[in-house]
Steps between C-alpha positions, in 0.01 A plus 500: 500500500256239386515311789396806725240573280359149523549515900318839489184377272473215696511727849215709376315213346488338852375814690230550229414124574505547846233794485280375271484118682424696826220695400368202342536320776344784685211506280416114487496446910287844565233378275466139683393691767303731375344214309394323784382853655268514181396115552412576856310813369276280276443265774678227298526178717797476713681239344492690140832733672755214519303437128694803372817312529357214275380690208843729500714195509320295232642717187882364687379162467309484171746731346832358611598327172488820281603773719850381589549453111334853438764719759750322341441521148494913528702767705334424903496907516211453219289208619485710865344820404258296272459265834406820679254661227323161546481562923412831405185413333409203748503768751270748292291224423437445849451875550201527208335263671609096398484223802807514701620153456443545162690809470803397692509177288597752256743647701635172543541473118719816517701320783540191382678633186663762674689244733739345280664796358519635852709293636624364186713866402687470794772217349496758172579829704755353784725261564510173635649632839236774493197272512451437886509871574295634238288237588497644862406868359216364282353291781589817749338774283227158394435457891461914559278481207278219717523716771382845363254290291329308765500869736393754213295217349322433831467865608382624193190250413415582880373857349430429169634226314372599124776811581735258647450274148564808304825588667639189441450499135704808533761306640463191212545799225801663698646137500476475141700831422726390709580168299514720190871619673642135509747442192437258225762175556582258244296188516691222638190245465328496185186300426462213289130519425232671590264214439283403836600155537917577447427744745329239758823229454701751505407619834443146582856449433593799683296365791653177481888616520481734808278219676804252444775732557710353815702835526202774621251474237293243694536616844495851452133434267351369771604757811369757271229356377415426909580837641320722247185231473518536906550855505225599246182324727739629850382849413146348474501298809664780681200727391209267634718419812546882598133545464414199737762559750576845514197624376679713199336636232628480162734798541685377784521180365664597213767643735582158638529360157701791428730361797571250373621655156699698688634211693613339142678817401745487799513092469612569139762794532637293743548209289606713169808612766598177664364215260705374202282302246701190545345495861130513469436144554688557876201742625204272472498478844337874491182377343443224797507827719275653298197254517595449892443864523162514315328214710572721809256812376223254642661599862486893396266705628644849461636708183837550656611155560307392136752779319798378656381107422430638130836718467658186553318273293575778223867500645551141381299506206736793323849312669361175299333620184767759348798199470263239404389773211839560369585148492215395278566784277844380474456178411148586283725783296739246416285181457210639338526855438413791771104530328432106478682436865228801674207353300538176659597645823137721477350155364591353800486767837157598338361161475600508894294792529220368315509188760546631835265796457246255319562309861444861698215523263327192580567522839335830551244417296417199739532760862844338613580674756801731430726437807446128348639640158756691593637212685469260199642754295806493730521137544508461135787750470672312763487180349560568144870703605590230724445245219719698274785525758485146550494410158803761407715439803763330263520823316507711833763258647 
Protein backbone atom coordinates (compact mmCIF):
# COMPACT_ATOMS: atom_id res chain seq x y z
CA UNK A 1 0.00 0.00 0.00
CA UNK A 2 2.81 2.38 0.75
CA UNK A 3 4.53 1.79 -2.19
CA UNK A 4 1.44 2.77 -4.41
CA UNK A 5 0.98 5.64 -2.49
CA UNK A 6 4.55 6.78 -3.03
CA UNK A 7 4.17 5.86 -6.93
CA UNK A 8 0.90 7.90 -6.88
CA UNK A 9 2.44 11.21 -5.03
CA UNK A 10 5.19 11.07 -7.13
CA UNK A 11 2.75 10.74 -10.48
CA UNK A 12 0.90 13.83 -9.48
CA UNK A 13 3.95 15.65 -8.29
CA UNK A 14 5.39 15.27 -11.87
CA UNK A 15 2.25 16.51 -13.76
CA UNK A 16 2.05 19.51 -11.35
CA UNK A 17 5.81 20.04 -12.34
CA UNK A 18 5.17 19.64 -15.76
CA UNK A 19 2.41 22.51 -15.77
CA UNK A 20 3.90 24.85 -13.81
CA UNK A 21 7.62 24.56 -15.80
CA UNK A 22 5.55 25.08 -19.04
CA UNK A 23 3.82 28.10 -18.27
CA UNK A 24 6.96 29.39 -16.98
CA UNK A 25 8.59 28.61 -19.76
CA UNK A 26 5.76 30.14 -21.65
CA UNK A 27 5.98 33.25 -19.79
CA UNK A 28 9.89 33.84 -19.92
CA UNK A 29 10.22 33.40 -24.03
CA UNK A 30 6.89 35.67 -24.76
CA UNK A 31 8.38 38.48 -22.88
CA UNK A 32 11.91 38.38 -24.89
CA UNK A 33 9.94 39.27 -27.58
CA UNK A 34 7.81 41.51 -26.46
CA UNK A 35 10.85 43.08 -24.87
CA UNK A 36 12.54 43.71 -27.88
CA UNK A 37 9.01 44.94 -29.40
CA UNK A 38 9.18 47.60 -26.49
CA UNK A 39 13.05 48.32 -27.29
CA UNK A 40 12.17 48.85 -30.89
CA UNK A 41 9.23 51.08 -29.66
CA UNK A 42 11.67 53.41 -27.79
CA UNK A 43 13.91 53.52 -30.68
CA UNK A 44 16.62 51.80 -28.59
CA UNK A 45 19.71 51.08 -30.86
CA UNK A 46 19.66 47.89 -32.65
CA UNK A 47 22.23 46.09 -31.01
CA UNK A 48 20.53 46.69 -27.36
CA UNK A 49 17.92 43.37 -28.60
CA UNK A 50 20.60 40.62 -28.62
CA UNK A 51 21.54 42.95 -25.18
CA UNK A 52 18.46 41.36 -23.56
CA UNK A 53 20.13 38.06 -23.57
CA UNK A 54 23.19 39.54 -21.62
CA UNK A 55 21.51 41.18 -18.78
CA UNK A 56 19.02 37.93 -18.29
CA UNK A 57 21.93 35.59 -18.27
CA UNK A 58 24.22 37.54 -15.90
CA UNK A 59 22.13 36.62 -12.54
CA UNK A 60 23.16 32.53 -14.02
CA UNK A 61 26.61 33.54 -13.99
CA UNK A 62 27.06 35.79 -10.95
CA UNK A 63 24.69 33.67 -9.03
CA UNK A 64 25.84 30.17 -9.82
CA UNK A 65 27.68 29.44 -6.53
CA UNK A 66 24.61 30.01 -4.23
CA UNK A 67 21.71 28.93 -6.17
CA UNK A 68 22.64 25.27 -6.71
CA UNK A 69 23.28 25.18 -2.82
CA UNK A 70 19.89 27.13 -2.24
CA UNK A 71 17.42 24.37 -4.41
CA UNK A 72 19.12 21.95 -2.63
CA UNK A 73 19.13 22.94 0.81
CA UNK A 74 15.00 23.24 0.71
CA UNK A 75 12.10 21.19 -0.98
CA UNK A 76 12.76 22.34 -5.21
CA UNK A 77 8.70 22.64 -5.19
CA UNK A 78 9.48 25.78 -2.75
CA UNK A 79 12.46 27.55 -4.30
CA UNK A 80 10.19 27.43 -7.84
CA UNK A 81 7.14 29.30 -6.92
CA UNK A 82 9.44 31.81 -5.02
CA UNK A 83 11.64 31.70 -8.48
CA UNK A 84 8.42 32.65 -10.23
CA UNK A 85 7.10 35.49 -7.72
CA UNK A 86 10.56 36.97 -8.53
CA UNK A 87 9.74 36.74 -12.72
CA UNK A 88 6.54 37.94 -11.73
CA UNK A 89 7.68 41.18 -10.47
CA UNK A 90 10.57 41.62 -13.16
CA UNK A 91 7.77 41.49 -15.53
CA UNK A 92 5.54 44.16 -13.62
CA UNK A 93 8.47 46.13 -13.21
CA UNK A 94 8.87 46.34 -16.77
CA UNK A 95 5.14 47.03 -17.16
CA UNK A 96 5.20 50.32 -14.59
CA UNK A 97 7.57 51.62 -16.57
CA UNK A 98 11.59 50.38 -15.61
CA UNK A 99 14.21 50.02 -18.75
CA UNK A 100 13.77 46.77 -20.40
CA UNK A 101 17.19 45.40 -19.98
CA UNK A 102 16.94 46.36 -16.67
CA UNK A 103 13.76 44.71 -16.02
CA UNK A 104 14.51 41.43 -17.63
CA UNK A 105 17.83 41.36 -15.66
CA UNK A 106 15.38 40.84 -13.02
CA UNK A 107 13.67 38.30 -14.67
CA UNK A 108 16.84 36.70 -15.09
CA UNK A 109 17.28 36.70 -11.26
CA UNK A 110 13.99 34.72 -11.04
CA UNK A 111 15.51 32.29 -13.71
CA UNK A 112 18.63 31.81 -12.63
CA UNK A 113 17.36 30.48 -9.25
CA UNK A 114 14.55 28.85 -10.68
CA UNK A 115 16.87 26.56 -12.89
CA UNK A 116 18.38 24.33 -10.51
CA UNK A 117 15.40 23.05 -8.78
CA UNK A 118 13.87 22.56 -12.19
CA UNK A 119 15.73 20.20 -13.40
CA UNK A 120 17.17 19.23 -10.20
CA UNK A 121 13.45 17.46 -8.83
CA UNK A 122 13.48 15.26 -11.55
CA UNK A 123 16.22 12.54 -9.86
CA UNK A 124 13.81 13.12 -6.50
CA UNK A 125 10.38 12.33 -8.30
CA UNK A 126 11.55 9.39 -10.89
CA UNK A 127 13.76 6.93 -11.37
CA UNK A 128 16.95 6.47 -12.85
CA UNK A 129 15.36 4.71 -15.99
CA UNK A 130 12.80 7.51 -16.10
CA UNK A 131 15.25 10.35 -16.65
CA UNK A 132 15.71 10.37 -20.57
CA UNK A 133 11.97 10.45 -21.13
CA UNK A 134 10.89 12.85 -18.71
CA UNK A 135 13.59 14.69 -19.93
CA UNK A 136 11.98 14.42 -23.47
CA UNK A 137 8.44 15.74 -22.01
CA UNK A 138 10.08 18.71 -20.22
CA UNK A 139 12.10 19.72 -23.27
CA UNK A 140 8.77 18.78 -25.51
CA UNK A 141 6.24 20.81 -23.41
CA UNK A 142 9.87 23.40 -22.82
CA UNK A 143 10.15 23.58 -26.80
CA UNK A 144 6.01 24.18 -27.24
CA UNK A 145 6.48 26.69 -24.59
CA UNK A 146 9.31 28.47 -27.12
CA UNK A 147 7.00 28.09 -29.68
CA UNK A 148 3.70 29.64 -28.31
CA UNK A 149 6.05 32.17 -26.61
CA UNK A 150 7.93 33.45 -29.51
CA UNK A 151 4.14 33.43 -31.69
CA UNK A 152 1.82 34.98 -28.85
CA UNK A 153 4.84 36.99 -27.70
CA UNK A 154 5.45 38.35 -31.23
CA UNK A 155 1.77 38.79 -32.17
CA UNK A 156 0.76 40.38 -29.21
CA UNK A 157 3.49 43.39 -28.81
CA UNK A 158 2.53 43.87 -32.63
CA UNK A 159 -0.88 45.53 -31.11
CA UNK A 160 0.05 46.54 -27.95
CA UNK A 161 2.79 45.23 -26.07
CA UNK A 162 2.07 46.98 -22.44
CA UNK A 163 -1.23 44.36 -22.79
CA UNK A 164 0.96 41.71 -24.09
CA UNK A 165 3.43 42.45 -20.76
CA UNK A 166 0.41 42.23 -18.60
CA UNK A 167 -0.74 38.88 -19.86
CA UNK A 168 2.30 37.36 -19.25
CA UNK A 169 2.52 38.25 -15.68
CA UNK A 170 -0.69 36.40 -15.65
CA UNK A 171 1.02 33.53 -16.83
CA UNK A 172 4.27 34.01 -14.14
CA UNK A 173 1.40 34.06 -11.23
CA UNK A 174 -0.51 30.97 -12.79
CA UNK A 175 3.03 29.28 -12.78
CA UNK A 176 3.47 29.89 -9.25
CA UNK A 177 0.09 28.22 -8.11
CA UNK A 178 0.95 25.67 -9.97
CA UNK A 179 4.30 24.88 -8.04
CA UNK A 180 2.27 25.23 -4.85
CA UNK A 181 0.76 21.44 -6.10
CA UNK A 182 4.31 19.78 -6.19
CA UNK A 183 4.89 17.62 -2.87
CA UNK A 184 7.48 18.39 -0.32
CA UNK A 185 10.53 15.52 -0.73
CA UNK A 186 13.03 14.83 1.80
CA UNK A 187 16.25 16.62 1.28
CA UNK A 188 18.84 14.40 0.00
CA UNK A 189 21.60 17.34 -0.11
CA UNK A 190 21.90 19.39 2.82
CA UNK A 191 24.12 22.45 3.10
CA UNK A 192 27.11 22.87 5.03
CA UNK A 193 27.18 26.63 5.37
CA UNK A 194 25.59 29.31 4.25
CA UNK A 195 28.62 31.53 4.46
CA UNK A 196 29.55 33.24 0.84
CA UNK A 197 32.91 31.99 0.43
CA UNK A 198 31.91 27.96 1.46
CA UNK A 199 29.40 28.58 -0.95
CA UNK A 200 31.97 29.81 -3.82
CA UNK A 201 34.50 26.48 -3.11
CA UNK A 202 31.87 24.65 -2.82
CA UNK A 203 30.58 25.29 -6.20
CA UNK A 204 34.10 25.52 -7.23
CA UNK A 205 34.42 22.03 -6.19
CA UNK A 206 31.29 21.11 -7.76
CA UNK A 207 32.61 22.72 -10.94
CA UNK A 208 35.75 21.01 -10.72
CA UNK A 209 34.35 17.22 -10.43
CA UNK A 210 31.87 17.23 -13.41
CA UNK A 211 34.71 19.05 -15.53
CA UNK A 212 37.03 15.93 -14.74
CA UNK A 213 34.52 13.30 -14.90
CA UNK A 214 35.70 10.77 -17.85
CA UNK A 215 32.23 8.96 -17.73
CA UNK A 216 29.61 11.96 -19.15
CA UNK A 217 30.16 14.70 -16.83
CA UNK A 218 32.75 16.38 -19.10
CA UNK A 219 31.39 15.71 -22.43
CA UNK A 220 27.92 16.04 -21.80
CA UNK A 221 28.92 19.90 -19.93
CA UNK A 222 30.18 20.99 -22.84
CA UNK A 223 27.39 19.79 -25.70
CA UNK A 224 25.03 21.51 -23.46
CA UNK A 225 26.69 24.24 -22.61
CA UNK A 226 27.27 24.58 -26.80
CA UNK A 227 23.79 23.86 -27.96
CA UNK A 228 21.82 26.07 -25.55
CA UNK A 229 24.70 29.04 -25.76
CA UNK A 230 24.12 28.44 -29.75
CA UNK A 231 20.55 28.18 -29.59
CA UNK A 232 19.87 31.25 -27.33
CA UNK A 233 21.70 34.03 -30.02
CA UNK A 234 20.08 31.37 -33.17
CA UNK A 235 16.72 32.86 -32.29
CA UNK A 236 18.47 36.30 -32.49
CA UNK A 237 20.32 35.82 -35.65
CA UNK A 238 17.33 34.18 -37.14
CA UNK A 239 15.31 37.43 -36.30
CA UNK A 240 17.74 40.01 -38.06
CA UNK A 241 18.26 37.45 -40.95
CA UNK A 242 14.37 37.14 -41.69
CA UNK A 243 14.16 40.85 -41.73
CA UNK A 244 17.10 41.24 -44.32
CA UNK A 245 16.23 38.41 -46.48
CA UNK A 246 12.73 37.87 -46.37
CA UNK A 247 11.74 41.09 -45.44
CA UNK A 248 9.66 39.79 -42.15
CA UNK A 249 8.54 41.80 -39.61
CA UNK A 250 8.84 40.89 -36.13
CA UNK A 251 5.71 38.71 -36.14
CA UNK A 252 6.67 36.49 -38.80
CA UNK A 253 9.92 36.22 -37.57
CA UNK A 254 9.00 34.97 -34.50
CA UNK A 255 7.30 32.17 -36.47
CA UNK A 256 10.58 30.97 -37.90
CA UNK A 257 12.13 30.97 -34.52
CA UNK A 258 9.14 29.24 -33.45
CA UNK A 259 10.24 26.54 -36.20
CA UNK A 260 12.76 25.82 -34.97
CA UNK A 261 11.31 25.09 -31.35
CA UNK A 262 9.12 23.05 -32.91
CA UNK A 263 11.82 21.31 -34.80
CA UNK A 264 13.55 20.48 -31.19
CA UNK A 265 10.32 19.03 -29.86
CA UNK A 266 10.15 16.27 -32.56
CA UNK A 267 14.22 15.91 -32.42
CA UNK A 268 13.66 15.24 -28.68
CA UNK A 269 10.55 12.79 -28.58
CA UNK A 270 12.41 11.03 -30.92
CA UNK A 271 15.39 10.59 -28.90
CA UNK A 272 13.37 10.05 -25.41
CA UNK A 273 11.93 6.78 -27.65
CA UNK A 274 15.01 5.41 -29.30
CA UNK A 275 18.06 6.83 -27.20
CA UNK A 276 19.34 5.04 -24.07
CA UNK A 277 21.57 7.35 -21.88
CA UNK A 278 24.51 5.10 -22.24
CA UNK A 279 24.47 6.25 -26.00
CA UNK A 280 24.59 9.96 -26.11
CA UNK A 281 28.14 10.30 -26.87
CA UNK A 282 27.27 8.05 -30.36
CA UNK A 283 24.98 11.05 -31.83
CA UNK A 284 27.45 13.86 -31.99
CA UNK A 285 27.49 13.49 -35.41
CA UNK A 286 23.86 15.36 -35.34
CA UNK A 287 25.36 18.60 -34.20
CA UNK A 288 28.00 18.67 -37.34
CA UNK A 289 24.62 18.57 -39.36
CA UNK A 290 23.33 21.12 -37.54
CA UNK A 291 25.96 23.95 -38.15
CA UNK A 292 26.21 22.54 -41.97
CA UNK A 293 22.61 23.32 -42.10
CA UNK A 294 22.77 26.89 -40.63
CA UNK A 295 25.61 28.18 -43.04
CA UNK A 296 23.21 27.27 -45.93
CA UNK A 297 20.32 30.03 -44.84
CA UNK A 298 22.86 32.46 -46.66
CA UNK A 299 21.59 30.53 -50.03
CA UNK A 300 17.74 31.04 -48.84
CA UNK A 301 15.76 33.35 -50.28
CA UNK A 302 12.22 32.20 -49.59
CA UNK A 303 10.23 31.34 -46.19
CA UNK A 304 9.44 27.85 -47.34
CA UNK A 305 12.79 26.46 -47.96
CA UNK A 306 14.17 28.70 -44.61
CA UNK A 307 11.32 26.59 -42.41
CA UNK A 308 12.28 23.38 -43.67
CA UNK A 309 16.31 24.39 -43.21
CA UNK A 310 15.16 25.58 -39.56
CA UNK A 311 12.80 22.43 -38.75
CA UNK A 312 15.81 20.60 -39.23
CA UNK A 313 18.29 22.47 -37.48
CA UNK A 314 15.62 22.22 -34.53
CA UNK A 315 15.32 18.43 -35.56
CA UNK A 316 18.93 17.81 -34.47
CA UNK A 317 19.14 20.13 -31.78
CA UNK A 318 16.16 18.18 -29.63
CA UNK A 319 17.75 14.40 -30.99
CA UNK A 320 21.17 15.80 -29.30
CA UNK A 321 20.24 17.87 -26.30
CA UNK A 322 17.57 15.56 -24.38
CA UNK A 323 20.41 12.44 -23.87
CA UNK A 324 23.20 14.73 -23.30
CA UNK A 325 20.69 16.33 -20.44
CA UNK A 326 19.95 13.14 -18.73
CA UNK A 327 23.42 12.07 -18.71
CA UNK A 328 24.75 15.08 -16.88
CA UNK A 329 22.00 14.85 -14.46
CA UNK A 330 22.99 11.40 -13.87
CA UNK A 331 26.28 11.72 -13.17
CA UNK A 332 25.75 15.51 -11.38
CA UNK A 333 22.90 13.68 -8.97
CA UNK A 334 25.33 11.23 -7.98
CA UNK A 335 28.66 13.20 -7.94
CA UNK A 336 27.53 16.35 -6.60
CA UNK A 337 24.00 16.40 -5.80
CA UNK A 338 21.01 17.15 -8.46
CA UNK A 339 21.05 21.29 -7.19
CA UNK A 340 25.03 21.73 -7.22
CA UNK A 341 25.37 19.48 -10.66
CA UNK A 342 22.45 22.18 -12.57
CA UNK A 343 24.19 25.22 -10.98
CA UNK A 344 27.31 24.45 -12.66
CA UNK A 345 25.65 23.23 -15.69
CA UNK A 346 23.67 26.99 -15.76
CA UNK A 347 27.28 28.41 -14.74
CA UNK A 348 28.53 27.08 -17.68
CA UNK A 349 25.71 27.03 -20.92
CA UNK A 350 25.02 30.66 -19.66
CA UNK A 351 28.50 31.85 -19.72
CA UNK A 352 28.16 30.43 -23.51
CA UNK A 353 25.35 32.64 -23.91
CA UNK A 354 26.93 35.52 -22.44
CA UNK A 355 29.91 34.95 -25.15
CA UNK A 356 28.40 34.21 -28.36
CA UNK A 357 25.62 36.78 -28.07
CA UNK A 358 28.30 39.34 -26.68
CA UNK A 359 29.99 38.20 -30.27
CA UNK A 360 26.32 38.77 -32.13
CA UNK A 361 26.39 41.88 -30.10
CA UNK A 362 29.52 43.30 -31.22
CA UNK A 363 29.09 42.29 -34.50
CA UNK A 364 25.87 44.08 -35.05
CA UNK A 365 26.96 46.79 -33.35
CA UNK A 366 29.89 47.15 -35.95
CA UNK A 367 27.10 46.60 -39.39
CA UNK A 368 28.44 42.96 -40.19
CA UNK A 369 26.53 42.00 -42.57
CA UNK A 370 24.07 39.25 -41.43
CA UNK A 371 24.41 36.63 -44.25
CA UNK A 372 28.23 37.08 -42.97
CA UNK A 373 26.92 36.18 -39.36
CA UNK A 374 24.82 33.66 -39.91
CA UNK A 375 27.51 31.91 -41.71
CA UNK A 376 30.07 32.39 -38.87
CA UNK A 377 27.56 31.37 -36.56
CA UNK A 378 27.32 28.08 -38.50
CA UNK A 379 30.91 27.58 -39.08
CA UNK A 380 31.48 27.88 -35.46
CA UNK A 381 28.83 25.23 -34.72
CA UNK A 382 30.46 23.11 -37.23
CA UNK A 383 33.74 23.19 -35.88
CA UNK A 384 33.21 23.04 -32.25
CA UNK A 385 30.91 19.39 -32.79
CA UNK A 386 33.43 18.07 -35.03
CA UNK A 387 36.15 18.75 -32.42
CA UNK A 388 34.16 16.96 -29.83
CA UNK A 389 33.60 13.87 -32.06
CA UNK A 390 37.11 13.72 -32.74
CA UNK A 391 38.19 14.10 -29.39
CA UNK A 392 35.45 11.37 -28.01
CA UNK A 393 35.78 8.86 -30.80
CA UNK A 394 37.43 6.40 -28.22
CA UNK A 395 34.29 6.62 -26.23
CA UNK A 396 32.01 6.32 -29.44
CA UNK A 397 34.20 3.40 -30.71
Amino acid sequence: MQQTSSKAVKSKGFYAYLSAQFLSALADNALLFAAIALLASMNAPTWHQPLLLQFFVLAYIVLAPVVGAFADSRPKGQVMFLSNGIKLVGCLAMFFGMQPLYAYGIVGIGAATYSPAKYGILTELLPKESLVEANGWVEGLTVAAIILGAIVGGLLATYDVNMSILIIAGLYLLAAIFNRYIPVLPIEHKVESKNPWFLFKDFLKAAMKLGQDRFGGQLSLAITTLFWGAGATLRLVIIAWAAYALNFGIDKATQLTAIVALGVAIGAVIAAKYVEMKDAVKILSTGILMGFFVCSMVFVSTWYVAAIILLLVGIFSGFLIVPMNALLQHRGHRLVGSGHSIAVQNFSENLGILLLSGTYTFMVKHDMHVNAIVFIFGLFVLFAMMIARIHYEEKIN
